[in-house]
C-alpha positions as CSV (number, residue, x, y, z in Angstrom):
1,X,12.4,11.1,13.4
2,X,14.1,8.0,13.9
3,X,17.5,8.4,12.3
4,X,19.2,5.3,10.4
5,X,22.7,4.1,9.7
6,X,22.7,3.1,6.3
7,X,25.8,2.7,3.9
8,X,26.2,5.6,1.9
9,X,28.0,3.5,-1.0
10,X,24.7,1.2,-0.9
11,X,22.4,4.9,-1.2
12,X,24.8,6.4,-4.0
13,X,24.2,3.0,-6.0
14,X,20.3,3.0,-5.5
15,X,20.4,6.8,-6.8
16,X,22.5,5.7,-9.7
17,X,20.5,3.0,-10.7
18,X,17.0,5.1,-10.3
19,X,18.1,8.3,-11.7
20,X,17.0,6.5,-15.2
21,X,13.9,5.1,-14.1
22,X,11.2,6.7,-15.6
23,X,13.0,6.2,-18.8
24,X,11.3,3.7,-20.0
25,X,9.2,0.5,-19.6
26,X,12.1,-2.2,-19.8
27,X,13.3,-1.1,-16.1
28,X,9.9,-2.4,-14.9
29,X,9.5,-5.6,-17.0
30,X,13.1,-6.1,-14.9
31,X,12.0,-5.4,-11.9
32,X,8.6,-5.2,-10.8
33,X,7.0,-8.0,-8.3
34,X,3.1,-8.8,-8.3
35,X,3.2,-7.5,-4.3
36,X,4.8,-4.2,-5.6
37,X,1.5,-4.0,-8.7
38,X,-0.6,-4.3,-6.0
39,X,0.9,-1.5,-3.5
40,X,0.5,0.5,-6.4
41,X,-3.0,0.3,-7.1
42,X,-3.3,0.6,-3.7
43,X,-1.7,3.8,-3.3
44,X,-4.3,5.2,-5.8
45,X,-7.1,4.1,-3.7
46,X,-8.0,0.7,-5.0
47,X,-9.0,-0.5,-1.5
48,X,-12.3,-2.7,-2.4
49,X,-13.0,-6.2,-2.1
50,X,-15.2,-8.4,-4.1
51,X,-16.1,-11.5,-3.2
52,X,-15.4,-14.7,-5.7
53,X,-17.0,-18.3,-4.5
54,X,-17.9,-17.4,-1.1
55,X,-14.3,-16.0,-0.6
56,X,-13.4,-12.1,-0.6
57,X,-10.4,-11.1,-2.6
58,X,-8.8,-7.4,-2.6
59,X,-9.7,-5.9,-5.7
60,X,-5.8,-4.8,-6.6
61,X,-5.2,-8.5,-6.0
62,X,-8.1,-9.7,-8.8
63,X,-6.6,-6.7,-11.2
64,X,-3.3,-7.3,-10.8
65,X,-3.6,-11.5,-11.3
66,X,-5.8,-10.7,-14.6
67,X,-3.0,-8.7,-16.2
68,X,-0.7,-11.1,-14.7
69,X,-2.7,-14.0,-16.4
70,X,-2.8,-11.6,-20.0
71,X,1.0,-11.3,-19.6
72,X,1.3,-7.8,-19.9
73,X,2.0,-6.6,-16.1
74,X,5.8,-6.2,-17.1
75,X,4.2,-2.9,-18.7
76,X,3.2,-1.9,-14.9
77,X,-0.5,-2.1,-12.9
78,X,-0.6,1.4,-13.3
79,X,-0.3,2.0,-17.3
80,X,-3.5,-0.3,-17.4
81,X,-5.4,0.9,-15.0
82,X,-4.6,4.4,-15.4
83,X,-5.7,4.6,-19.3
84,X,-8.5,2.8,-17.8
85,X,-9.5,6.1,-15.6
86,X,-8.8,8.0,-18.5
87,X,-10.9,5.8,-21.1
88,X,-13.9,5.4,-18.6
89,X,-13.9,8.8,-16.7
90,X,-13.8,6.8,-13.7
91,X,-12.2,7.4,-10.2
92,X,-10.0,4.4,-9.0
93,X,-12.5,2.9,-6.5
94,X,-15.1,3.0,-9.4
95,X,-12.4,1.5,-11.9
96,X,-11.6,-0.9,-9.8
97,X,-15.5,-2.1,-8.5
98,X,-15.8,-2.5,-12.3
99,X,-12.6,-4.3,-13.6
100,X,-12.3,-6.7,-10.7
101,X,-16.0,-7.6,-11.2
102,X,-15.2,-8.2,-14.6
103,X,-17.5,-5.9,-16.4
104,X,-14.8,-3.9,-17.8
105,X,-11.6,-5.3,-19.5
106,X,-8.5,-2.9,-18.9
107,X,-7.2,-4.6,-22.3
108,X,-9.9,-3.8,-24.5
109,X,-10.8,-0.4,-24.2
110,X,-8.9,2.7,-26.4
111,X,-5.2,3.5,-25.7
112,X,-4.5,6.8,-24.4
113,X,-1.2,8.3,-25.8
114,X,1.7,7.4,-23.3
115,X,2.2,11.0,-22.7
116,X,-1.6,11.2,-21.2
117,X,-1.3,8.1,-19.2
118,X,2.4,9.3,-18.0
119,X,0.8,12.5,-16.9
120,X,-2.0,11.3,-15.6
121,X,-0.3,8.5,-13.7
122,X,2.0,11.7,-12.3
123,X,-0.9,13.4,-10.9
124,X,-2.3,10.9,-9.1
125,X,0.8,9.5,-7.3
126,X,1.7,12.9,-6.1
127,X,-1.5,13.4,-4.9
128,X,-1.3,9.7,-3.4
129,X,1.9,10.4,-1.8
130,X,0.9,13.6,-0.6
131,X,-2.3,12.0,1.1
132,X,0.3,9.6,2.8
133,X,2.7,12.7,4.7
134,X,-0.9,14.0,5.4
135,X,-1.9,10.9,7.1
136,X,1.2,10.6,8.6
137,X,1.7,14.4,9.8
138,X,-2.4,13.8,11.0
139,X,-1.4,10.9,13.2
140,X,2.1,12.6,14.7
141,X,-0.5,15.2,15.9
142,X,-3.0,12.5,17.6
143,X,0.3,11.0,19.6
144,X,1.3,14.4,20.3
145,X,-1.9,15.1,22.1
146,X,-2.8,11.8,23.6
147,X,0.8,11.4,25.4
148,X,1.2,8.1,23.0
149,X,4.7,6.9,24.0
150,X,5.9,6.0,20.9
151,X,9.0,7.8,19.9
152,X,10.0,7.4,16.4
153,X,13.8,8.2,17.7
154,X,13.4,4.8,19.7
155,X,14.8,6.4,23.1
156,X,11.3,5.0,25.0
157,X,12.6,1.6,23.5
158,X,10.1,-0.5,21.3
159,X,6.2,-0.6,22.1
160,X,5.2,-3.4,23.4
161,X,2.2,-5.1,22.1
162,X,0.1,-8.5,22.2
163,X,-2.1,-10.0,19.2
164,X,-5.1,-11.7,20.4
165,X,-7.1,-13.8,18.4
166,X,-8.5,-17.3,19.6
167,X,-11.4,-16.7,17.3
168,X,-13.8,-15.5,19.6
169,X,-14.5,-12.0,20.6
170,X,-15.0,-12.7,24.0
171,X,-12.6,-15.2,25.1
172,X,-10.3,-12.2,23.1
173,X,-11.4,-9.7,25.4
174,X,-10.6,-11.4,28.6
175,X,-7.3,-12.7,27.0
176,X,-6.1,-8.9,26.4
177,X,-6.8,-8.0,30.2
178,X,-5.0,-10.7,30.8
179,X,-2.2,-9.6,28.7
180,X,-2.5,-5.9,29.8
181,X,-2.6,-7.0,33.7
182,X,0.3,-8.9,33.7
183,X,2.3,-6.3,31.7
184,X,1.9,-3.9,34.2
185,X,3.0,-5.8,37.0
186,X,6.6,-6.8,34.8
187,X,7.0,-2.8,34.6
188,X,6.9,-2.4,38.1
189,X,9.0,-5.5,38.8
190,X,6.2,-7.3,40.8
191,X,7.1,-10.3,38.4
């Protein structure tokens, strides 16, 4: 694991300033960002797209800008939508088909007591995060066994890589050969 050098004054203020976080909803209406909303649908699994006059949109974008739009995202993405699983006995990826389609409105159905929702909303980011070291610990084992170079202490250096996209497949084929051929012969200092 890549180790960093980071300014311990800096960490002992971010700790201070979270170790009230959960307190209470004010911290949120404070601080929260429409990109960090929709990571946190996200993390639950709200993953879908739905398509909107011939343009696909990321269903945690459509949920988020609706309780944007309603002003009440300074209460947090995940209050709504988590009463929502609650209310509807719905998973997220159902929740979310169905809210960013429109045929359920987060704001009009029942309110859960805080103390469900809390819990609720507990449960399902531990078992997102836990998902995530999963993930994680899955693809540390794929490198391990492929020989992947990468090495997260950054002693092989950084991996060097080339985006290809000219808009067609093929033409994006032969320009990644192109861009794998001639990184070979840099490393052996045929330049």
């Amino acid at each position: 694991m890549a180790h960093l050098r980071l300014d311990t004054r800096k960490i002992e203020r971010c700790r201070a300033l979270l170790s009230g976080f959960g307190a209470g909803r004010e911290m949120i209406a404070g601080h929260t960002t429409v990109a960090i909303e929709r990571a946190t649908l996200r993390l639950l699994g709200v993953d879908g797209a739905i398509e909107q006059a011939g343009q696909w949109y990321p269903s945690a974008n459509v949920i988020v800008e609706d309780l944007r739009r309603a002003r009440v995202l300074d209460q947090g993405a995940l209050h709504w939508f988590v009463n929502g699983m609650i209310q509807m006995r719905a998973s997220a990826a159902e929740l979310a088909e169905a809210v960013a389609t429109r045929q359920v409105d987060l704001l009009k159905l029942e309110r859960a007591q805080d103390a469900e929702i809390q819990a609720k909303a507990r449960e399902l980011c531990v078992a997102a995060v836990h998902g995530l070291v999963e993930a994680r610990e899955r693809r540390d084992r794929v490198r391990a066994e492929t020989g992947d170079p990468f090495d997260a202490t950054g002693k092989n250096g950084p991996l060097l890589y080339v985006i290809v996209a000219t808009g067609n497949i093929y033409e994006d084929a032969v320009q990644a050969r192109a861009a794998r051929s001639g990184r070979s012969r840099r490393h052996r200092g045929d330049s």
